[in-house]
Each structure stands twice: as structure tokens, then as C-alpha cells.
Backbone bond lengths (Angstrom), bond angles and torsions (degrees), N, CA, C in turn:
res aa  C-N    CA-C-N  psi(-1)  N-CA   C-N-CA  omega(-1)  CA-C   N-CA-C  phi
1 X - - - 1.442 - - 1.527 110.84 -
2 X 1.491 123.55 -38.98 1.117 109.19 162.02 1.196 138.06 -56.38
3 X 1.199 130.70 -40.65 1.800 138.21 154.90 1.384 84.85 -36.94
4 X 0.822 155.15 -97.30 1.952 147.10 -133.22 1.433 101.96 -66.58
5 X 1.556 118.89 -35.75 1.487 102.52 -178.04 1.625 109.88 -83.90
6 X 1.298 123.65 -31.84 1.542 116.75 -179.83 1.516 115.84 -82.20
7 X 1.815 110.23 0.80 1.531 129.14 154.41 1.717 129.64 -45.67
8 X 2.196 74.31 -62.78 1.537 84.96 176.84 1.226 108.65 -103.37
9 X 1.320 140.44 -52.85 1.475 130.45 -146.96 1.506 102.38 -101.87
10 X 1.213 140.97 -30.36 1.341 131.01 170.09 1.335 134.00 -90.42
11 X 1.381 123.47 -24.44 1.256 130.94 175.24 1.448 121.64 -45.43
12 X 1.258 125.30 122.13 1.480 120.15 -166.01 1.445 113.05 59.65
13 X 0.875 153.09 -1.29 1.340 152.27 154.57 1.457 113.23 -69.07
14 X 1.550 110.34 156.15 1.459 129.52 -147.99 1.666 90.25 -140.63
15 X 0.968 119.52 140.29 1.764 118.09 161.09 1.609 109.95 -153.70
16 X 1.356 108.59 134.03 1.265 115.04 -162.24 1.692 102.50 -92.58
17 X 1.238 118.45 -27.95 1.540 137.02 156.74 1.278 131.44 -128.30
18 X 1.681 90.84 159.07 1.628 86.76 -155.79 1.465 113.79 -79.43
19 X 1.180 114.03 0.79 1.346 123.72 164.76 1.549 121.13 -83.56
20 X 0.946 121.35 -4.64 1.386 134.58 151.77 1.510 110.94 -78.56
21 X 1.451 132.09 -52.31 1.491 126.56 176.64 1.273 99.36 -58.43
22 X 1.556 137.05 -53.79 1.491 128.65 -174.32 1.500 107.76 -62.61
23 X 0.985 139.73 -56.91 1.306 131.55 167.70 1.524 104.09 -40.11
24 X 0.859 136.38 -69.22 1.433 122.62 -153.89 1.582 106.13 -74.87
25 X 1.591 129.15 -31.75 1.098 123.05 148.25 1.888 130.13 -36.82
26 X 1.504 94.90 -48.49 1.473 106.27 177.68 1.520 111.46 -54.11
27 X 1.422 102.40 -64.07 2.027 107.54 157.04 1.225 106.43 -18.55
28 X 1.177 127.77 -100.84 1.493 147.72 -131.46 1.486 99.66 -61.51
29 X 2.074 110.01 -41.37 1.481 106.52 -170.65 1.815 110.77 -70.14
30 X 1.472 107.93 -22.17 1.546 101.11 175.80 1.466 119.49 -102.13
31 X 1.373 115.71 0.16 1.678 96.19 151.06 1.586 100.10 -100.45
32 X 1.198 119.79 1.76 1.848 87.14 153.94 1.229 133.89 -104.59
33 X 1.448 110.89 10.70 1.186 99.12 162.59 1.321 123.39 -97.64
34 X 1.275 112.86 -9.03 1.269 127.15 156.72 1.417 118.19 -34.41
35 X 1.284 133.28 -47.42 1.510 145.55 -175.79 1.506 106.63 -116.35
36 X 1.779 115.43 -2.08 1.531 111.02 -172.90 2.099 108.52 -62.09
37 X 1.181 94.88 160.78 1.324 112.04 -177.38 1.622 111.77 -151.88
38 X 1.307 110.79 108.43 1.964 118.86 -179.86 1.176 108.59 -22.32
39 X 1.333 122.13 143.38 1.750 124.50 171.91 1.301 98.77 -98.60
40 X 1.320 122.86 146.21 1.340 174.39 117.72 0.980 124.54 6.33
41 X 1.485 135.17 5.26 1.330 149.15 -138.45 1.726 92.76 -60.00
42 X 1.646 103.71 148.53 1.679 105.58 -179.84 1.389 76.70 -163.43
43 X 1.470 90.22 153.64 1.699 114.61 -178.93 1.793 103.52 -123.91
44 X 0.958 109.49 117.93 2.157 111.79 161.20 1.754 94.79 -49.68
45 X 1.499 100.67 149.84 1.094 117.07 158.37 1.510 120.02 -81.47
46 X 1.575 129.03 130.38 1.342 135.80 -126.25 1.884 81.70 -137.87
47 X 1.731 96.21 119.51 1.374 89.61 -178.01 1.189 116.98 -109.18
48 X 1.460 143.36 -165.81 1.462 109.79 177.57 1.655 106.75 -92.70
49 X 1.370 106.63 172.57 1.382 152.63 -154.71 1.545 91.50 -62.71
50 X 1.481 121.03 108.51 1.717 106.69 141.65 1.109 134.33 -79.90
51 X 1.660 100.34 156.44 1.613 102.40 -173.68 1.335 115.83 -61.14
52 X 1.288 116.70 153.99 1.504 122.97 -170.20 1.639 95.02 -91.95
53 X 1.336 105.79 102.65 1.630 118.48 -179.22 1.814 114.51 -60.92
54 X 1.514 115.03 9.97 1.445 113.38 164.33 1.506 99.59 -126.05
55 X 0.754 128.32 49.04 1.470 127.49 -171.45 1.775 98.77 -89.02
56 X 0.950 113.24 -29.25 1.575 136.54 172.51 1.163 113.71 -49.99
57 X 1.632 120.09 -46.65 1.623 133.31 -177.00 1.426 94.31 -55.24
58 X 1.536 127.50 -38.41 1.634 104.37 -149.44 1.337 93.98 -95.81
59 X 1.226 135.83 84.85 1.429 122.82 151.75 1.273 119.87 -101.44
């Protein structure tokens, strides 16, 4: 969720107070939830571990 908020509402933006970054955060979080939709979370299948072919160097 952060990638989407420093997408839209912070990127190139400047704020001289921090009540200006919360405001403009506050913005951004209610028109997106306006159109928000749950993410999708998916994981790759994770196979096991190869050997580290210098493992030899550290003796």
C-alpha cells in the first residue's frame, strides 16, 4: 500500500508542514478508497535452496 500512496499523493511533492503531508495523505486515502479493491496476494512456489558453489573459499 505504500508504493500506491508515494505513487499518488507524495511523489514530487514538497510540504513545508506536517500537516500539510497529513492532509494530503488524508486526500489521496479517501478517493482511493472510493474505487479501492482487496489485493490479491500470491506467493511463487519456493524450491529448495542451492548449494552455494563457493562455499569452499571460506575455510
Amino acid at each position: 500500500m505504500f508504493s500506491v500512496l508515494s505513487r499518488g499523493a507524495l511523489r514530487n511533492a514538497s510540504f513545508t508542514f506536517a500537516e500539510q503531508l497529513r492532509s494530503a495523505i488524508d486526500r489521496f486515502i479517501e478517493a482511493y478508497n472510493q474505487q479501492a479493491t482487496p489485493f490479491e496476494w500470491t506467493k511463487r512456489e519456493v524450491g529448495p535452496r542451492r548449494p552455494n558453489k563457493y562455499a569452499y573459499l571460506r575455510k
